[in-house]
Each structure stands twice: as structure tokens, then as C-alpha cells.
C-alpha positions as CSV (number, residue, x, y, z in Angstrom):
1,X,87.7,26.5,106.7
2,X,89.8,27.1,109.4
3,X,89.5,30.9,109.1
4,X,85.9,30.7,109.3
5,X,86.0,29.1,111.6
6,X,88.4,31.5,113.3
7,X,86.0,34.6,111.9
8,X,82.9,33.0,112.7
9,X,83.0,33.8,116.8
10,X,84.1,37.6,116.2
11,X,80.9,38.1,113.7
12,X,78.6,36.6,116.6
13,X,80.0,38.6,119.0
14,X,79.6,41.9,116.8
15,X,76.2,41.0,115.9
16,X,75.4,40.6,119.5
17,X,77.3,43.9,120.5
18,X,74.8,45.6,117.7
19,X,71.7,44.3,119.5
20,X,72.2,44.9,122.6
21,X,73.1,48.4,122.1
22,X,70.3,49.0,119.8
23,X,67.5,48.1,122.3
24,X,69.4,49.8,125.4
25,X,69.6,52.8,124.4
26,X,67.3,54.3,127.2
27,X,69.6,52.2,130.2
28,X,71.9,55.0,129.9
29,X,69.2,57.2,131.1
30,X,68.5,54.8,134.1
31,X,68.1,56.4,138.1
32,X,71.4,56.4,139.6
33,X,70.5,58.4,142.7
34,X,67.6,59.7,144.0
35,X,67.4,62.4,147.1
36,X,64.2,63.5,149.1
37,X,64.4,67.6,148.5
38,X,65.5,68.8,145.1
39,X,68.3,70.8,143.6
40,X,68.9,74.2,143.8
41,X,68.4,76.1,140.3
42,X,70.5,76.8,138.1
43,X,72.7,79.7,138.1
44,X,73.6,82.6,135.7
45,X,76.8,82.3,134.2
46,X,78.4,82.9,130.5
47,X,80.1,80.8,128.7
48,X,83.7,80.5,128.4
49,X,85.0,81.2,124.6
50,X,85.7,77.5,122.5
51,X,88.9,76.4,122.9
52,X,89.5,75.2,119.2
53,X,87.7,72.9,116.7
54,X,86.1,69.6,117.6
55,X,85.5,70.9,121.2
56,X,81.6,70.4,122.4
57,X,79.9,72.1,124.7
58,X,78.8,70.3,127.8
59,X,76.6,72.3,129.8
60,X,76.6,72.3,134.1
61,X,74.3,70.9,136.4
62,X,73.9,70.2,139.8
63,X,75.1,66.4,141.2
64,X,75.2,64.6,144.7
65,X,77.2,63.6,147.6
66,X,76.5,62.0,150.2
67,X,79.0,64.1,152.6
68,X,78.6,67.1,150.9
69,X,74.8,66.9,149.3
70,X,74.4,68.8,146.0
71,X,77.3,70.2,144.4
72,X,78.2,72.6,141.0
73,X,79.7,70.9,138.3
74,X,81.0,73.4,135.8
75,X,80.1,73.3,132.1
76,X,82.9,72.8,130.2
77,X,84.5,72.7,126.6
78,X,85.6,68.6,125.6
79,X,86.8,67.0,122.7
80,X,83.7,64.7,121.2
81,X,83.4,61.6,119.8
82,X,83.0,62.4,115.8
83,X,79.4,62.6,115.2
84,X,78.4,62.3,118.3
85,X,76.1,64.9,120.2
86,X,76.0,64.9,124.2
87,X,72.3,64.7,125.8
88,X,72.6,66.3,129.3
89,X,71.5,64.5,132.8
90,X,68.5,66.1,134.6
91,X,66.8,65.3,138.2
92,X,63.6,64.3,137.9
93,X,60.5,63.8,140.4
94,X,59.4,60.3,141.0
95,X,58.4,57.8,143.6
96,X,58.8,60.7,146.3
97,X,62.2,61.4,145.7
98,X,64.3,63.0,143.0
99,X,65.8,60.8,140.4
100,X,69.1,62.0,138.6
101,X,68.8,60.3,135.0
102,X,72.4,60.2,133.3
103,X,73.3,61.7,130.4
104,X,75.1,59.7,127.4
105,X,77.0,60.6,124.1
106,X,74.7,59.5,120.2
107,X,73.6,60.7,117.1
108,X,70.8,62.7,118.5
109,X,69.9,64.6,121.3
110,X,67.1,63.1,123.7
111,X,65.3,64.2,126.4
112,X,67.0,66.0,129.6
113,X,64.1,67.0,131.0
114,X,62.6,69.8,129.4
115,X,65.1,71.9,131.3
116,X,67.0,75.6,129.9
117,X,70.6,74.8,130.3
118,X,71.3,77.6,127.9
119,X,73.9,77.9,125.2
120,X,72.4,75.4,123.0
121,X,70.3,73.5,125.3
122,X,66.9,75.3,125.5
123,X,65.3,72.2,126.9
124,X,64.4,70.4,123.6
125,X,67.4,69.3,121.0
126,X,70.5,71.5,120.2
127,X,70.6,74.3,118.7
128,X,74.4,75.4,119.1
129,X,75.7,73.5,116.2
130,X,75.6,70.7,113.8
131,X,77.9,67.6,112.7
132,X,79.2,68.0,108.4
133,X,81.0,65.0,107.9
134,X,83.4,65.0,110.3
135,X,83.7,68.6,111.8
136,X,82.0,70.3,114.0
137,X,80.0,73.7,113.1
138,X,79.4,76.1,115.5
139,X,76.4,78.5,115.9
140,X,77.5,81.8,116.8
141,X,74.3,83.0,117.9
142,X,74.3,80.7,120.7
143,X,77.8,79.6,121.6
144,X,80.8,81.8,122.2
145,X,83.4,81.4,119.6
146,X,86.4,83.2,118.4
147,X,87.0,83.0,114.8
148,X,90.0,83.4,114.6
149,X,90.8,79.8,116.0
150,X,87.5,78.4,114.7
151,X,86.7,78.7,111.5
152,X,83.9,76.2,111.5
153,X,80.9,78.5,112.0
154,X,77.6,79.9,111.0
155,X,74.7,81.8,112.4
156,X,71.3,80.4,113.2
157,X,68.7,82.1,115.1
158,X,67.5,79.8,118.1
159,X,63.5,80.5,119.6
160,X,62.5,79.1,122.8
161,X,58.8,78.5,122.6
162,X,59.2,77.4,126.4
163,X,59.3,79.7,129.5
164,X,62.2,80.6,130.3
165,X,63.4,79.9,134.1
166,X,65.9,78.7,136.0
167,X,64.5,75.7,137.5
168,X,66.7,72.5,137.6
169,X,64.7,69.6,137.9
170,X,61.7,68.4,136.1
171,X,58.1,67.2,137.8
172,X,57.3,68.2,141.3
173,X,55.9,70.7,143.0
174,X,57.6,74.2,140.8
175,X,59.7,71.5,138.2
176,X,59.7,71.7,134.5
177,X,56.4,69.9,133.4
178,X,58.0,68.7,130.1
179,X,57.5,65.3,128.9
180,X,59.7,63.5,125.5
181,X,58.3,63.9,122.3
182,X,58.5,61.3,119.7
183,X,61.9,62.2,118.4
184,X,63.5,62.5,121.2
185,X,62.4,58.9,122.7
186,X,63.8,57.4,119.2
187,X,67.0,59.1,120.5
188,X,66.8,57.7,123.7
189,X,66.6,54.3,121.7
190,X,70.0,54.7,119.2
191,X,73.5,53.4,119.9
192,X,74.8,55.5,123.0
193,X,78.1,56.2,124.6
194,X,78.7,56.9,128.4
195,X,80.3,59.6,129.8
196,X,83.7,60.2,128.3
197,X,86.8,59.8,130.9
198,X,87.3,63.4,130.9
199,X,83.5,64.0,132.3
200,X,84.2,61.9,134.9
201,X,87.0,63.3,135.9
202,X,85.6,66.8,135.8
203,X,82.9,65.8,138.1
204,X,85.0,64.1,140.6
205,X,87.3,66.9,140.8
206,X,84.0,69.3,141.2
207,X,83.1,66.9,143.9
208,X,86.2,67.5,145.7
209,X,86.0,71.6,145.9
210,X,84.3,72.8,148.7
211,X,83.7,76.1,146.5
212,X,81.3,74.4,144.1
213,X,79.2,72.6,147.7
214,X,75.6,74.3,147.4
215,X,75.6,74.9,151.0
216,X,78.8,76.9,150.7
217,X,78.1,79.0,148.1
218,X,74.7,79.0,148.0
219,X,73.9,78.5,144.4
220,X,76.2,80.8,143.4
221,X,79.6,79.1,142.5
222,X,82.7,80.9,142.2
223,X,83.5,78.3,139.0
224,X,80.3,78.0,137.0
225,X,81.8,77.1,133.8
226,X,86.0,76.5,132.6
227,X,87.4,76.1,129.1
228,X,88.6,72.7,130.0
229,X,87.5,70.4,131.8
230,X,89.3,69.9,135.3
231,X,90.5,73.5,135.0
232,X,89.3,75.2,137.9
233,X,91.6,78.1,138.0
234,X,93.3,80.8,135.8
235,X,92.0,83.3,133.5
236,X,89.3,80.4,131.5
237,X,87.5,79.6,134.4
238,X,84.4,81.7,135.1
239,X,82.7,82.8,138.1
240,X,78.2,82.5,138.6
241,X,76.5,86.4,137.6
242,X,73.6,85.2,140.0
243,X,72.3,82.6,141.7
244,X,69.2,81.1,139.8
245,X,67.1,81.7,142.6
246,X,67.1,82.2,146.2
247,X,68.8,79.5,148.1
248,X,66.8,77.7,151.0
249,X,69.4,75.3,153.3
250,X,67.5,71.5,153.5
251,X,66.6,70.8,157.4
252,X,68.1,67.0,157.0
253,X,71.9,66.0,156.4
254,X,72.6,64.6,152.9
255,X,73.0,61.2,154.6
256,X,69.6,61.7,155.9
257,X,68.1,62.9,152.6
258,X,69.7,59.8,150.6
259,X,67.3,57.2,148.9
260,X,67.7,54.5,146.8
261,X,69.4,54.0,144.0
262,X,69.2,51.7,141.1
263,X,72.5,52.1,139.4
264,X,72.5,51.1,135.7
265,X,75.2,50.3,133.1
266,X,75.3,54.1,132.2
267,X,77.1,56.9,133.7
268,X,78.1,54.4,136.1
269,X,80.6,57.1,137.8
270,X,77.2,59.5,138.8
271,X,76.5,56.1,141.1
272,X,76.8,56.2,144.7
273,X,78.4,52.9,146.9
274,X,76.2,54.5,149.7
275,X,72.5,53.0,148.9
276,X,70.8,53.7,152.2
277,X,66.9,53.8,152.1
278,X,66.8,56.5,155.1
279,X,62.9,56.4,155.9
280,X,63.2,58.0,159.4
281,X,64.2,62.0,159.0
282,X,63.3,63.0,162.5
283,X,66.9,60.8,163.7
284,X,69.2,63.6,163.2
285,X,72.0,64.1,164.6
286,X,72.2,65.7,167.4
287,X,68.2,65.1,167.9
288,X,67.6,68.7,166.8
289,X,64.6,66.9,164.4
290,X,61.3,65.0,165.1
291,X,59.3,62.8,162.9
292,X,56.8,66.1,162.3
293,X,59.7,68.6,161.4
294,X,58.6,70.9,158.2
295,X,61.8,70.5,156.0
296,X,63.0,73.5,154.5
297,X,63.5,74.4,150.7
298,X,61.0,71.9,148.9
299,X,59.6,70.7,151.4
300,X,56.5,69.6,150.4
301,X,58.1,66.7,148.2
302,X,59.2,64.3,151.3
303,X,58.1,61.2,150.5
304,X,55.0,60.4,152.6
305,X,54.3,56.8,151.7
306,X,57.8,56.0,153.0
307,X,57.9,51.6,154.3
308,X,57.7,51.7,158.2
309,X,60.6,50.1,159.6
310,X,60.2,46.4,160.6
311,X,60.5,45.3,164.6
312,X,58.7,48.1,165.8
313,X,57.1,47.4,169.4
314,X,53.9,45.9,169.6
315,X,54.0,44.5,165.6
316,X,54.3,40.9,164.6
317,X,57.5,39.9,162.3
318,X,54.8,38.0,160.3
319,X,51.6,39.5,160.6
320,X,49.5,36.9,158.0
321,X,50.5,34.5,160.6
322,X,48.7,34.1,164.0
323,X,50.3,34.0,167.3
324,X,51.4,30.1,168.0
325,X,49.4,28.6,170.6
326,X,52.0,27.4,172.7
327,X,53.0,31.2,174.0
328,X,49.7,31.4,175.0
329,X,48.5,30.2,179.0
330,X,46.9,26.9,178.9
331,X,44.6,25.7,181.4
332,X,45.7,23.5,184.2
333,X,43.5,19.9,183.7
334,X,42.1,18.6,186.6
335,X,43.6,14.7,187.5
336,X,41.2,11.9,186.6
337,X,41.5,8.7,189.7
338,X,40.8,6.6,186.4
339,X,41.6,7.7,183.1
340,X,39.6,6.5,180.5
341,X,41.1,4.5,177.9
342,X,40.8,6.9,175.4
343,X,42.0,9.7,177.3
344,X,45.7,7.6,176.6
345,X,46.8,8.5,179.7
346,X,50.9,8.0,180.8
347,X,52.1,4.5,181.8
348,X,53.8,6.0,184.7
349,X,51.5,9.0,186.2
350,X,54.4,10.1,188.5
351,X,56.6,10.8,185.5
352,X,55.9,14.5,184.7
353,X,54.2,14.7,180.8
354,X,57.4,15.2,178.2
355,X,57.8,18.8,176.9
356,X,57.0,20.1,173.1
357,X,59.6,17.9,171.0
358,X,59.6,14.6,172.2
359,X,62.7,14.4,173.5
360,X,61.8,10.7,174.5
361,X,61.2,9.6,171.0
362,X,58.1,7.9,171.5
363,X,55.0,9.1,169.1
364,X,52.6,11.8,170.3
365,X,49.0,10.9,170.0
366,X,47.7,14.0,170.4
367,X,49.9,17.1,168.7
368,X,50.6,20.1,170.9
369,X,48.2,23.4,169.2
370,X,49.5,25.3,166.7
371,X,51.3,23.0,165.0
């Protein structure tokens, strides 16, 4: 008895565990940050060669900061959890501002978007290789792999039915129009894993390079994809062919183009401390902006339904409530010789009437308007 007793809290807490992950699955996909012009596109790059087996590749993408705006984070080779395949983040358009959905570690591949990360990732499943009991196999045909330290390999031919383009976000004005097809919402609905510590460090360090800013190089970084992750220099890491498409500077500082965010339990680290719902792009610095200022890049996607701020001149705090009577001018009353009895007039007539209150304490026959 005693060691069922003992047992009998660990098999409720399991059995909890295995609900909660198996209806929030999609959480790890939840908005983390959101930004009023999108990102740039993606840019041409190859992949670097597969460092060894059990290595998976994780494609690059475009993230945020707040100092810096958008910023390249390099694909890169890691080590994966057995079994596991890695469903990429994508921004997508939403509620007048683009939404950057996590991506998380599970037994299938969801949706990211609909958009062509390439080697692999063609903007539905995963074509560049396949879990057999617990190894790895690599498709040559999509991913680059040297057999003589992987072994693990076979050739599949991959065909995009999609058009192929370089566009990084999906919905919006020019955005991928794809939308998640039954399988790939059951994905979204299995067991998942975050971000493994190595991703996160890979994007922090990414965050940190002024190389890899978007309005330093353009959409062309000089590291679009390393071996390793964190490895930014040496002989692995590999430079952009191309940018994806012409780069057009936003007219706004990051800080300016932040909306909110509704950080999840996923991805946590893609979240951003610095929530601020900027609704008022024409206060620039510098006051180089006004309110009708044509933002560049997409700028057709600013959010137009954007909340006026509250305590503007001339608008009540509460406006389903009237104005209270007592701010309003009242009438002076002409003096009555003899007050009617009924009119309740003042004991003393040379004591001036007691203000709103009644400081005196004594009961007021007739309330004051507006109360």
C-alpha cells in the first residue's frame, strides 16, 4: 500500500502531462510578435554539406528586433530529437500586422505557411528525409550530403506543384496564399517540442551581428546558412548568391513599427519584453513623419483600424456617460421676502447655502443635479 500510494501521484501527474500536451499542440504555433510592414524575402543561398549522421536540417528565416528590426538567421545543421521532425516558423498577415508563428519539434511536419524554404521544405511537408527506427535518412536529391561520412541515404525525386518564389511571409498584399490541409492541422495537434537550446542560441547570436541586420545588408547576408549552429565564421559558413528580391528600407523605426504580442508557451525565446502597441507612426523621431506619410516597402498593409489614443482634446474619458450637471452654469434664483413653506428655505438666510457634500451633516432635501 504504501508504494501505491507513493506511485499513485507520479501516474496522475503523467496522465495529466499526456493531456495537456495532446490538445496543445497548436500553442506552439501561437503569435509571439507581430510588426506593421513585412519581412524581406528570402534569399538565395546553398546549403552547407551535413555534418555527420543524426544532424537535421533547419532551414533560415527572417526574425525581429526591436533595435535592429528584421534580422537573418542562418539555416543550420543540429542534432534532433530521435524521431522528431522540425516544422519551421513563418510570418503571417493578420489583424493589420504581421504575426510570426513559432516553429516546434514532432512526429510530423505542420504547416509553416505555405512558404519555399528550399532543401526540403517546399512549403508543404518534408521531402529531405525520413525517420527508420532510430536514424536518420537523407535525401540526396534535396539535401547536400557527403557519403563518405553519411551513409544513411537515398534518392527521392521532390515536385513542387506550388509556384516557386521567394516570398517570406504568408497572406497580405504579394504573401503566400496557402492555407493547412487536413494533415498538416492533425500535426499541429500531436505532442510537440520547443525550440531546442541550440536554436536559441543560434538566433540570439544572429541577433547580435550587425551583418545578418536587413537594413545592413539588404537582404543579402554575408552568413545565410553555417554547418553548426552558432558558427558564423570559417570555411562552413556560407555567404547569400542573391537577395530574394529587391530590398525597399521601411519609413518607421522598428520601435515604431512594433505591435502587440501575445507570447505563448512555445518558442518562448522568439518573444519580445518590449510589447508596445505603437498606434501613432507619424511621431518619429526627429519629426521627419506625419500621420499621412506613405510608408515604404509594403506599405499598403499599415493597419488602418488602429484604437485612437484615449485623452485626446475635445473627447470625454467616458463618452456613454453625460457631462455632470454641476460643471455646468446654473442660474442665479431670485430672493423670495417670504419663502413658502415648501420651498424649505434656510433657518438662518444670512448663512450662505452649504456647498455639494454637506460638509454640515445635516440631510439634503433636495439633491444637487446629476447625482
Amino acid at each position: 500500500m504504501k508504494m501505491n500510494r507513493a506511485v499513485r501521484p507520479l501516474v496522475f501527474a503523467a496522465l495529466v502531462l499526456s493531456v495537456l500536451l495532446s490538445v496543445s499542440g497548436p500553442s506552439f504555433a501561437e503569435v509571439l510578435v507581430s510588426v506593421r510592414f513585412g519581412p524581406p524575402a528570402l534569399p538565395v543561398y546553398a546549403q552547407p554539406f551535413c555534418p555527420g549522421p543524426g544532424y537535421f536540417w533547419t532551414p533560415g528565416y527572417w526574425a525581429w528586433n526591436d533595435d535592429a528590426g528584421y534580422y537573418w538567421v542562418p539555416g543550420t545543421w543540429v542534432i534532433a530529437p530521435v524521431g522528431m521532425l522540425w516544422t519551421p516558423g513563418y510570418w503571417g498577415w493578420g489583424g493589420g500586422f504581421y504575426r510570426w508563428h513559432g516553429g516546434y519539434w514532432g512526429r510530423h511536419v505542420g504547416f509553416y505557411g505555405g512558404i519555399n524554404y528550399g532543401f526540403g521544405y517546399g512549403g508543404f511537408g518534408f521531402g529531405g528525409g525520413e525517420w527508420r527506427g532510430g536514424s536518420f535518412f537523407y535525401n540526396r536529391s534535396v539535401t547536400n550530403v557527403n557519403v563518405t561520412n553519411v551513409t544513411n541515404v537515398y534518392n527521392r525525386t521532390v515536385i513542387n506543384n506550388t509556384t516557386i518564389n521567394r516570398v517570406s511571409y504568408n497572406g497580405g498584399r504579394g504573401g503566400v496564399t496557402a492555407r493547412p490541409r487536413p494533415e498538416e492541422v492533425s500535426a499541429e495537434r500531436e505532442p510537440h517540442q520547443t525550440a531546442l537550446a541550440t536554436q536559441t542560441q543560434h538566433e540570439h547570436a544572429a541577433s547580435q551581428n550587425r551583418q545578418l541586420f536587413a537594413s545592413e545588408n539588404h537582404g543579402r547576408p554575408a552568413i545565410a546558412a553555417t554547418a553548426q549552429p552558432g558558427q558564423f565564421s570559417g570555411h562552413n559558413v556560407v555567404p547569400a548568391k542573391a537577395a530574394g528580391a529587391p530590398y525597399h528600407a521601411p519609413a518607421m523605426s522598428p520601435r515604431e513599427a512594433r505591435g502587440p504580442a501575445n507570447t505563448g508557451p512555445g518558442n518562448a525565446n522568439n518573444g519580445n519584453s518590449n510589447n508596445r502597441n505603437v498606434n501613432r507612426p507619424g511621431n518619429s523621431a526627429g519629426g521627419k513623419q506625419n500621420s499621412n506619410q506613405n510608408w515604404r516597402g509594403n506599405a499598403s498593409h499599415q493597419n488602418q483600424n488602429a484604437p485612437r489614443p484615449a485623452g485626446q482634446a475635445g473627447t470625454p474619458s467616458n463618452p456613454s456617460r453625460p457631462p455632470r450637471a454641476e460643471n455646468r452654469a446654473q442660474p442665479q434664483s431670485q430672493p423670495h421676502p417670504s419663502p413658502q413653506p415648501h420651498q424649505n428655505a434656510p433657518k438662518n438666510p444670512s448663512k450662505p447655502p452649504q456647498p455639494r457634500g454637506n460638509p454640515s451633516g445635516q440631510p439634503e432635501r433636495h439633491p444637487g443635479p446629476g447625482r
